[in-house]
C-alpha positions as CSV (number, residue, x, y, z in Angstrom):
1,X,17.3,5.9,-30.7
2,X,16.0,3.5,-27.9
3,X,20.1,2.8,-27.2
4,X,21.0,6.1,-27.2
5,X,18.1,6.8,-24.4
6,X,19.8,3.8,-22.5
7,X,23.8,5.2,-22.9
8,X,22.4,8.8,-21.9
9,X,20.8,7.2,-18.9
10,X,23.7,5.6,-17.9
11,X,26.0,8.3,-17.8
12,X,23.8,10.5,-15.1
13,X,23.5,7.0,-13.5
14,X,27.4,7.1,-12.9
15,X,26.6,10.4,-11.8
16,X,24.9,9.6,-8.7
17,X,26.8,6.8,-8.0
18,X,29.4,9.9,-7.4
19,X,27.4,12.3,-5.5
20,X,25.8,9.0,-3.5
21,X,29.4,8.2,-2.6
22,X,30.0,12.0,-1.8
23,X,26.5,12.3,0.7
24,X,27.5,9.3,2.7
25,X,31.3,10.6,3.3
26,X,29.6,13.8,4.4
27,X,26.2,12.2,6.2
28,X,28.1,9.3,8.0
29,X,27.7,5.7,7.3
30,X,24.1,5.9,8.5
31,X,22.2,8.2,6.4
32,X,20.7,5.9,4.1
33,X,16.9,6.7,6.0
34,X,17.5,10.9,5.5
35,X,19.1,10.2,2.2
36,X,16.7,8.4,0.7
37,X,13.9,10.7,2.5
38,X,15.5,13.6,0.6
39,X,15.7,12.4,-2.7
40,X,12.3,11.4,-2.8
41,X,10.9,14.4,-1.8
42,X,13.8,16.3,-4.6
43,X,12.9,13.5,-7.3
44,X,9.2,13.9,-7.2
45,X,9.2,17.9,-7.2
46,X,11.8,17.3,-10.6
47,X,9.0,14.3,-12.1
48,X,6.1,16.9,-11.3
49,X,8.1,19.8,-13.4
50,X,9.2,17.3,-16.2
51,X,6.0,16.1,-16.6
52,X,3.9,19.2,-16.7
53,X,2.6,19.0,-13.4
54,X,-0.6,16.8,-14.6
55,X,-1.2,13.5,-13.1
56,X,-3.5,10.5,-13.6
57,X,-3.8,7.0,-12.3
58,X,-4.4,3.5,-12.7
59,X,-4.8,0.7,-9.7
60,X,-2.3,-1.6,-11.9
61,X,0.5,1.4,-12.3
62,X,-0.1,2.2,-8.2
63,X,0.8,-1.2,-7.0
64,X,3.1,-2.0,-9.3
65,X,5.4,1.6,-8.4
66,X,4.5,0.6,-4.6
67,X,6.3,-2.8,-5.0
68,X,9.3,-1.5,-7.3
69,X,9.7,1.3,-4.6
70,X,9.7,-1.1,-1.5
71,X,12.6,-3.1,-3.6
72,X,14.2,0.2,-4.1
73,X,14.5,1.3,-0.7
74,X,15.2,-1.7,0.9
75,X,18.5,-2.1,-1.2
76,X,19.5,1.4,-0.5
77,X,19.0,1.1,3.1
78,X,20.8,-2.1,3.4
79,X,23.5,-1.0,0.7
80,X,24.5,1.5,3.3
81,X,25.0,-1.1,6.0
82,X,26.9,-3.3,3.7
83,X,29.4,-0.3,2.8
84,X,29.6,0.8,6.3
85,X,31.6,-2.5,6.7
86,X,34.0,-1.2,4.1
87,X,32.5,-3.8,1.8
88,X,32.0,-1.5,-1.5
89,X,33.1,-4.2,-4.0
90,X,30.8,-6.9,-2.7
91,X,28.1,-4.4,-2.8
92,X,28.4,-3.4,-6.4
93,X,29.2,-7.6,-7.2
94,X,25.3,-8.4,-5.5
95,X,23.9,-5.3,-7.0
96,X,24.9,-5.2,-10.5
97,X,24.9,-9.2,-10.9
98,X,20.7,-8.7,-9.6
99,X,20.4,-6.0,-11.3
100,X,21.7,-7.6,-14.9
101,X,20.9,-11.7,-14.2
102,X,16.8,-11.5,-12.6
103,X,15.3,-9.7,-15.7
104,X,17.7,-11.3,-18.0
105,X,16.3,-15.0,-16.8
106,X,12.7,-13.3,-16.5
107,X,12.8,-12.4,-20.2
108,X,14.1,-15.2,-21.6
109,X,11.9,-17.5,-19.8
110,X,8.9,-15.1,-19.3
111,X,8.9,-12.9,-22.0
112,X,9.9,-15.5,-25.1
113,X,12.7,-13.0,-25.5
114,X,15.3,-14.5,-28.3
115,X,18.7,-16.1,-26.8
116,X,20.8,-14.6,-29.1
117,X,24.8,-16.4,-28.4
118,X,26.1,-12.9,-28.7
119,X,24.3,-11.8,-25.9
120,X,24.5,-14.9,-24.2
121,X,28.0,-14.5,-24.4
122,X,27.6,-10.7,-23.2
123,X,26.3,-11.8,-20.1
124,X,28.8,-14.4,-18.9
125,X,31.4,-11.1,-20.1
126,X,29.6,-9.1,-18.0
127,X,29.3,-11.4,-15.3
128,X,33.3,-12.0,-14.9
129,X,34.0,-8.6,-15.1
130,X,31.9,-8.1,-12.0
131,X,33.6,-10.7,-10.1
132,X,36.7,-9.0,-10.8
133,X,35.9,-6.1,-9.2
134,X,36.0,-7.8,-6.0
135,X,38.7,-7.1,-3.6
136,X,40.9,-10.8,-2.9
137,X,41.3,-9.2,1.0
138,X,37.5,-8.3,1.3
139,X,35.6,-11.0,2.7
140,X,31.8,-11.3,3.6
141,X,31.2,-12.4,7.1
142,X,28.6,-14.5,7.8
143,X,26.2,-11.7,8.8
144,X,26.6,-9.9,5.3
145,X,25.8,-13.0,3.5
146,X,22.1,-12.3,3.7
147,X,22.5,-8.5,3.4
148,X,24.3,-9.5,-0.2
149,X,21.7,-11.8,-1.4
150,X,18.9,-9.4,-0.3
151,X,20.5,-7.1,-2.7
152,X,20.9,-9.1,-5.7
153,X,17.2,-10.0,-5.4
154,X,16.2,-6.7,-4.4
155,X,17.8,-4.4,-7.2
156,X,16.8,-7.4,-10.2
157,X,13.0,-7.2,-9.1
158,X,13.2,-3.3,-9.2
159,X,14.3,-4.2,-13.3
160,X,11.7,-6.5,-13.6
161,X,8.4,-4.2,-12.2
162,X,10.0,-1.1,-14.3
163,X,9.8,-3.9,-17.1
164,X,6.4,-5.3,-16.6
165,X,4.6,-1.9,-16.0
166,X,6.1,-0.8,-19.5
167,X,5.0,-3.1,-21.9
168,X,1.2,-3.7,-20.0
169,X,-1.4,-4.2,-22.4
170,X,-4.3,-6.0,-20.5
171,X,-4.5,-3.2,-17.5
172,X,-4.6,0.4,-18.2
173,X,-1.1,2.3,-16.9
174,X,-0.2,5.9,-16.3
175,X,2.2,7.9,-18.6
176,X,6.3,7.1,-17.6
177,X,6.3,9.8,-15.7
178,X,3.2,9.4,-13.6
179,X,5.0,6.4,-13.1
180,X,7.6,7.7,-11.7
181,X,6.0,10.3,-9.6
182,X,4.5,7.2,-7.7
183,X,7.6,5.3,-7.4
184,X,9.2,8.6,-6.0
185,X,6.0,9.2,-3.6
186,X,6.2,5.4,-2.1
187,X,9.9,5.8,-1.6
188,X,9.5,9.3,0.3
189,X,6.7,7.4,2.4
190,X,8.7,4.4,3.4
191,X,11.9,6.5,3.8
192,X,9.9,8.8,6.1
193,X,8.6,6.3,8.2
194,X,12.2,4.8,8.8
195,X,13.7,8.1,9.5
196,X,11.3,9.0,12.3
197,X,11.2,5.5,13.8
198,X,15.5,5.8,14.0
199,X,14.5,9.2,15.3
200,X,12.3,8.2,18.5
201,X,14.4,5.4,19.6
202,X,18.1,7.4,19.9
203,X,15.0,9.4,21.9
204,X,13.9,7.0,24.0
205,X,17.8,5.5,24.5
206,X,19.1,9.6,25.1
207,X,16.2,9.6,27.9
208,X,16.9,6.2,29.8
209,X,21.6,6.8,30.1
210,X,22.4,7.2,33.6
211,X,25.2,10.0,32.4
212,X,23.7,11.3,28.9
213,X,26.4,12.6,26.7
214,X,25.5,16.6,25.2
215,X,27.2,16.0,21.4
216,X,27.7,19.2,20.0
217,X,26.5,19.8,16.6
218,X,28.6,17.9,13.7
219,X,27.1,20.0,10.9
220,X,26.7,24.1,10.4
221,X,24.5,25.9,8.1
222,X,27.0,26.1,4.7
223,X,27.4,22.1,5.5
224,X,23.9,21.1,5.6
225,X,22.8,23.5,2.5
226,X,25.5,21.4,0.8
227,X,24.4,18.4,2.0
228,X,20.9,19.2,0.4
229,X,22.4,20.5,-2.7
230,X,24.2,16.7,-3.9
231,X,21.1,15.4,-2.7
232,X,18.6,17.9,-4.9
233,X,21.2,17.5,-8.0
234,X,21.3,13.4,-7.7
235,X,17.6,13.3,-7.3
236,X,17.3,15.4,-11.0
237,X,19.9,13.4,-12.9
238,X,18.3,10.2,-11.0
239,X,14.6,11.5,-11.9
240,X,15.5,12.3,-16.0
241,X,17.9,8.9,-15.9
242,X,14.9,6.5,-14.6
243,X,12.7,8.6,-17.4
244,X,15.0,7.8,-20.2
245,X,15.1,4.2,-18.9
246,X,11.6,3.5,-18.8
247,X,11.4,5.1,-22.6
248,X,13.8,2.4,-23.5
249,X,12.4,-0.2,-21.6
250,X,9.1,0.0,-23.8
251,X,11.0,-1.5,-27.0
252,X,14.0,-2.7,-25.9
253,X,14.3,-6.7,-25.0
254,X,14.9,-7.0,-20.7
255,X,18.1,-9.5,-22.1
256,X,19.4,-6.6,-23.6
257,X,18.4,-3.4,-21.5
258,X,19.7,-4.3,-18.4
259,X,22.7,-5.9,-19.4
260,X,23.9,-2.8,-21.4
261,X,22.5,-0.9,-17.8
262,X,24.8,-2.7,-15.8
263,X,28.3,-2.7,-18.3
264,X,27.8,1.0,-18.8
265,X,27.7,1.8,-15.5
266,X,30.9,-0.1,-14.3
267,X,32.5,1.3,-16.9
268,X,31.7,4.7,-16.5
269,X,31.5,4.6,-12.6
270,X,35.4,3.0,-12.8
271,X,36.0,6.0,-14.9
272,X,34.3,8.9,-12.7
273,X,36.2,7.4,-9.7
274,X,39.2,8.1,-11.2
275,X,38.6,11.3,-12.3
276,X,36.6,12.6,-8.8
277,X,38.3,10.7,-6.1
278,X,41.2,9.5,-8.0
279,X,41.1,5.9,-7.1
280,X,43.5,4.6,-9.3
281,X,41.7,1.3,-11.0
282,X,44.2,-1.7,-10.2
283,X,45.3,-4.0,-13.3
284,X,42.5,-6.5,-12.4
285,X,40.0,-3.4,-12.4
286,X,40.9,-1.8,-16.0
287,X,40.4,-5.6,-17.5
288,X,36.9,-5.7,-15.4
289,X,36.1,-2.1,-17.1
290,X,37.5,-3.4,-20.7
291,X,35.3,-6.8,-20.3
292,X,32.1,-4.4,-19.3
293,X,33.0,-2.6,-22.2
294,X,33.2,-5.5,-24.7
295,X,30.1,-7.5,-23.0
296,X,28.1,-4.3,-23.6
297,X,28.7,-3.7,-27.1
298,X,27.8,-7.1,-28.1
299,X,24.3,-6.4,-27.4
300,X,24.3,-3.5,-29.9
301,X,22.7,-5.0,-33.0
């Protein structure tokens, strides 16, 4: 049951990935701050509704959502800067190698987890296919290399506090998704703050030109209701995804959960780009996708 939570989570996953990738063709390179304002807000109305609209707390569940969310958004925002250098595959190399290596390490060496050669062997599977997803022409720059390790930190440490809040036992927790309302809450806080800080200074700059520019409106009425739309749908299928992952997350070994995370979602994600934008995967790609494919299922025992 637990892997059947995880495969369902992954497929809305690869879902967002799409309607992520739709917002910020339609927002402009910059609207990580709005974006991720937006979704919190959509994402904590969805937890409320899923949840019953009853809340409770715990000091150990607050600061451990507050740290997970501060991870969160500061790999969103910065993911944006890295693909608004046309850097996409070095993104996804950072972010899924974090996301999959950190707790992998932390729960073998942490959590006494078993190192199983199968998975083992997933891993460095996973791991190559990953590296082939890179573009030979795309090169980081000296100013992205810090970006791209901010991610891979970043997005493994939002694995691990999901991790650690799940299998607690000394401090009392909140239900999952409490948990998640919190997470949600911190992220619409620190997105917030961002947003209106970006806000006052294109103010203040606007005020000091010598010749201001008037830009006409780049968005109508039918554009920004659709605009809110992919955000309100990818904050639902994001909300019921993290849900199903934090289920799976209570039983499920961090060597194995996050590694089957991160396979899925190449795999499906290479497919859904097909299908929706029709980037045709290159030879190199479909072997990436069929190694994903392969590393995942060898953590199916």
């Amino acid at each position: 049951m637990d892997y059947i939570l995880v495969f369902l989570s992954v497929i809305l996953m690869s879902f967002g990935f799409v309607l992520q990738k739709v917002y910020q063709k339609k927002a402009g390179p910059w609207g990580g701050a709005s974006f991720s304002v937006y979704s919190a807000v959509f994402c904590i109305i969805s937890l409320l509704a899923i949840g019953g609209f009853t809340m409770d707390f715990s000091w150990y569940s607050l600061i451990n959502a507050a740290l997970k969310s501060l991870c969160g958004f500061l790999y969103t925002v910065i993911g944006f800067h890295i693909m608004a250098k046309g850097c996409v595959a070095l993104y996804m190399l950072f972010l899924m190698s974090g996301g999959m290596v950190l707790p992998v390490l932390w729960g073998w060496i942490f959590l006494d987890e078993p190192v199983a050669i199968m998975r083992v062997l997933g891993v460095g599977v996973i791991i190559a296919a990953i590296i082939l997803t890179r573009d030979k022409e795309e090169k980081a720059g000296s100013g992205l290399i810090i970006p791209l390790m901010a991610i891979f930190f970043l997005n493994g440490m939002v694995s691990v506090f999901s991790k650690l809040h799940q299998i607690e036992t000394i401090h009392r927790t909140v239900e999952t998704a409490t948990y998640a309302v919190y997470s949600a809450g911190f992220s619409f806080l620190m997105s917030l703050t961002v947003m209106l800080f970006r806000h006052r200074k294109h103010m203040v700059e606007d005020t000091v030109e010598d010749h201001p520019t008037t830009k006409s409106p780049v968005t109508t009425t039918k554009q920004v209701l659709l605009l809110i739309g992919i955000v309100a749908l990818y904050s639902l299928l994001g909300s019921i995804s993290s849900l199903l992952q934090l289920e799976g997350a209570k039983n499920l070994d961090a060597s194995v959960l996050y590694p089957m995370i991160t396979g899925g979602t190449i795999v499906l994600t290479g497919i859904m780009a097909l299908i929706f934008f029709g980037e045709k995967p290159s030879k190199r790609e479909w072997i990436s996708i069929g190694l994903c494919l392969a590393g995942t299922f060898m953590f199916l025992e």
